[in-house]
C-alpha positions in Angstrom: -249.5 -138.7 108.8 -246.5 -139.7 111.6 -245.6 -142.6 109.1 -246.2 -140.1 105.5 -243.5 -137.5 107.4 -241.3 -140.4 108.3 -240.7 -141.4 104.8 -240.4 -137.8 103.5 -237.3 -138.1 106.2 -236.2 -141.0 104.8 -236.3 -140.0 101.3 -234.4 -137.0 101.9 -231.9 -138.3 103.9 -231.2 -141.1 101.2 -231.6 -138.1 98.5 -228.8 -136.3 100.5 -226.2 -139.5 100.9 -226.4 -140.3 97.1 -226.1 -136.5 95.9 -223.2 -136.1 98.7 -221.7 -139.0 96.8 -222.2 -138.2 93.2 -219.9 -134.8 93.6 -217.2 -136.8 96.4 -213.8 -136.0 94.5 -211.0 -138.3 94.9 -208.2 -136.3 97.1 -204.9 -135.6 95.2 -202.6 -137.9 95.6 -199.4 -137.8 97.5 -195.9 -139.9 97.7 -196.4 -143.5 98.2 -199.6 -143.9 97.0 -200.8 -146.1 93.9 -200.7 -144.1 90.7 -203.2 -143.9 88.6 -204.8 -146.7 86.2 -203.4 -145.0 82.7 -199.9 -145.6 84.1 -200.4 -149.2 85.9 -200.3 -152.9 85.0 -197.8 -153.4 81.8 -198.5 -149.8 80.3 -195.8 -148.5 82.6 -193.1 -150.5 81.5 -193.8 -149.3 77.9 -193.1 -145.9 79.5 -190.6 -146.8 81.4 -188.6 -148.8 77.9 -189.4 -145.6 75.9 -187.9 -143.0 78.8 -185.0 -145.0 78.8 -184.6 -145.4 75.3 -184.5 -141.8 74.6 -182.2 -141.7 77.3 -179.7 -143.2 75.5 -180.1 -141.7 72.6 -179.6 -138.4 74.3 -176.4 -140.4 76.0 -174.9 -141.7 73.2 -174.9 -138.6 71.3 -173.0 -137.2 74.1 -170.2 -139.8 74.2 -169.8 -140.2 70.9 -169.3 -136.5 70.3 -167.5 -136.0 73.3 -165.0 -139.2 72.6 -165.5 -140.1 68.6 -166.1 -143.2 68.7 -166.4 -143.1 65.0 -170.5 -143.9 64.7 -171.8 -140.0 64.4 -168.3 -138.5 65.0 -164.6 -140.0 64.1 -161.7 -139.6 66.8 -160.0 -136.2 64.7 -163.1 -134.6 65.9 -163.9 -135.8 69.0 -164.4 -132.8 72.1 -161.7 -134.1 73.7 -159.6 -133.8 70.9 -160.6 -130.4 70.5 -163.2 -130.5 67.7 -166.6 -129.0 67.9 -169.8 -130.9 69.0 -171.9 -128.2 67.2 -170.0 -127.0 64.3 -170.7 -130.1 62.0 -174.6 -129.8 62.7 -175.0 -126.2 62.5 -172.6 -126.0 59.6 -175.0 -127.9 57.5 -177.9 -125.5 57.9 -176.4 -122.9 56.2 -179.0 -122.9 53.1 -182.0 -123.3 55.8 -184.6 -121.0 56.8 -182.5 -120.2 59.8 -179.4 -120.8 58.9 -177.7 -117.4 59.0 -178.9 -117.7 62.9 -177.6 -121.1 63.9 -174.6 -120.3 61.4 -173.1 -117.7 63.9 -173.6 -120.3 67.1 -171.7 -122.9 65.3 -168.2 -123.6 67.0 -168.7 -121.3 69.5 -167.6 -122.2 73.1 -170.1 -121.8 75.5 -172.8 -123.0 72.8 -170.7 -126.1 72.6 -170.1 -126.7 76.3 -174.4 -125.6 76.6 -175.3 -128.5 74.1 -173.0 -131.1 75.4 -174.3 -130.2 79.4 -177.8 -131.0 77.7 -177.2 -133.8 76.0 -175.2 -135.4 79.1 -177.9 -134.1 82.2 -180.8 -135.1 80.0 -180.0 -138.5 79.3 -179.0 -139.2 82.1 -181.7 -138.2 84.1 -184.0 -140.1 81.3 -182.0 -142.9 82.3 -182.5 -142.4 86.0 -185.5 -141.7 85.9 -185.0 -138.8 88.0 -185.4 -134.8 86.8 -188.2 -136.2 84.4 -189.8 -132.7 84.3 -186.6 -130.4 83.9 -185.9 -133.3 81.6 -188.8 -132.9 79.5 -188.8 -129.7 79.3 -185.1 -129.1 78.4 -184.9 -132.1 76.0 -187.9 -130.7 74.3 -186.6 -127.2 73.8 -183.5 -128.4 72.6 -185.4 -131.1 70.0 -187.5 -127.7 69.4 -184.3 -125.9 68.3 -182.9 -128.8 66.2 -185.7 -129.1 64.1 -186.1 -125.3 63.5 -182.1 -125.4 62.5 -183.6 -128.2 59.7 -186.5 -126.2 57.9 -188.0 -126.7 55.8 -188.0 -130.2 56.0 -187.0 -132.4 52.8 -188.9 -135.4 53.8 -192.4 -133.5 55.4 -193.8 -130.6 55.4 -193.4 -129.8 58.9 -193.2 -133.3 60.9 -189.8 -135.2 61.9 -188.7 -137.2 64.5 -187.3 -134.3 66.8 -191.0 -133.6 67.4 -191.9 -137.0 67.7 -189.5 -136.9 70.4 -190.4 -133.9 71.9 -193.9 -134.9 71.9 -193.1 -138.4 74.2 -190.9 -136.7 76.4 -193.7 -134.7 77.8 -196.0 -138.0 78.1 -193.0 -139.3 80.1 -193.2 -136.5 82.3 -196.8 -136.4 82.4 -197.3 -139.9 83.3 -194.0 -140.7 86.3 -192.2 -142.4 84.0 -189.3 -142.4 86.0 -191.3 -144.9 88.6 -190.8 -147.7 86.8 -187.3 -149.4 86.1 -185.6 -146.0 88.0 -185.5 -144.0 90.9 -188.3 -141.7 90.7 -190.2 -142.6 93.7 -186.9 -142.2 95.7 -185.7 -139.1 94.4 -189.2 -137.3 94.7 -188.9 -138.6 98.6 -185.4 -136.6 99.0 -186.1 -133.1 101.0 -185.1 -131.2 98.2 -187.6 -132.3 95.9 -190.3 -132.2 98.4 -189.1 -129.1 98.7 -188.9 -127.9 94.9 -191.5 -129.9 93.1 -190.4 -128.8 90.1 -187.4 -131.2 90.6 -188.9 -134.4 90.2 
């Protein structure tokens, strides 16, 4: 009977340790520690090309429109020169779903200062690797509203690459791009961004 009881013990105390187990959930993780397998090993630097890739194109639009270094924009129109970063673009949309809308923000000042901050503060944080989710979220809304000043679409019915691009900045975001090849780990360690998560 003593050695029946015994194993009963036994049994339930094993019972116990593997169900205790079973439901253990990994604790969040916090600075400094190893991030998780879908962003480790060589997959990361593929994030990490694309983030800064976008980056630049983000950049470049920004120089080019702000200097005109004749690729998108010649010199006669160039910011600096006093031409509009906007007008050309929203110009153009004039026979498009939404183009008595984006018509009336063409040229305008603060729309033009607005797009050019954008351009400039989001590539450069892609490039940084730093801001990735006020990045994301900023360079997606802006993609969001370049697309809508194109429909409908010529090429597909709905799909183009300002979504495409919209869609990858949030996987940058998503997965901490900005670790690899930038400076996310050390800006997330400043005080303010401990502070204001929503920085990082």
């Amino acid at each position: 009977m003593a050695i029946t009881e015994g194993r009963k013990q036994r049994n339930h105390r094993l019972y116990d340790a593997a169900a205790t187990a079973a439901v253990t959930v990994p604790a969040p993780r916090t600075h400094g520690e190893a991030i998780p397998a879908a962003t480790a090993g060589p997959v990361r630097y593929v994030w990490a090309a694309a983030r800064i890739a976008i980056g630049w194109v983000f950049l470049w639009a920004f120089l080019d429109k702000l200097f005109g270094w004749g690729f998108a924009t010649p010199a006669a129109k160039a910011w600096i020169n006093g031409g509009s970063p906007t007008t050309g673009f929203l110009k153009g949309t004039a026979d498009h779903t939404f183009g008595g809308l984006f018509n009336t923000l063409a040229g305008q000042a603060w729309v033009d200062w607005l797009f050019m901050t954008g351009l400039a503060g989001i590539g450069a944080a892609l490039i940084l690797g730093v801001g990735m989710r006020i990045a994301a979220t900023t360079g997606g809304l802006l993609l969001l509203m370049m697309w809508a000043a194109e429909l409908p679409l010529t090429t597909n019915p709905f799909m183009d690459e300002h979504i495409v691009y919209a869609i990858v900045l949030a996987g940058l975001a998503l997965a901490g791009a900005g670790n690899t090849l930038g400076l996310g780990k050390a800006w997330a360690a400043t005080p303010l961004v401990r502070r204001f998560p929503i920085l990082k």
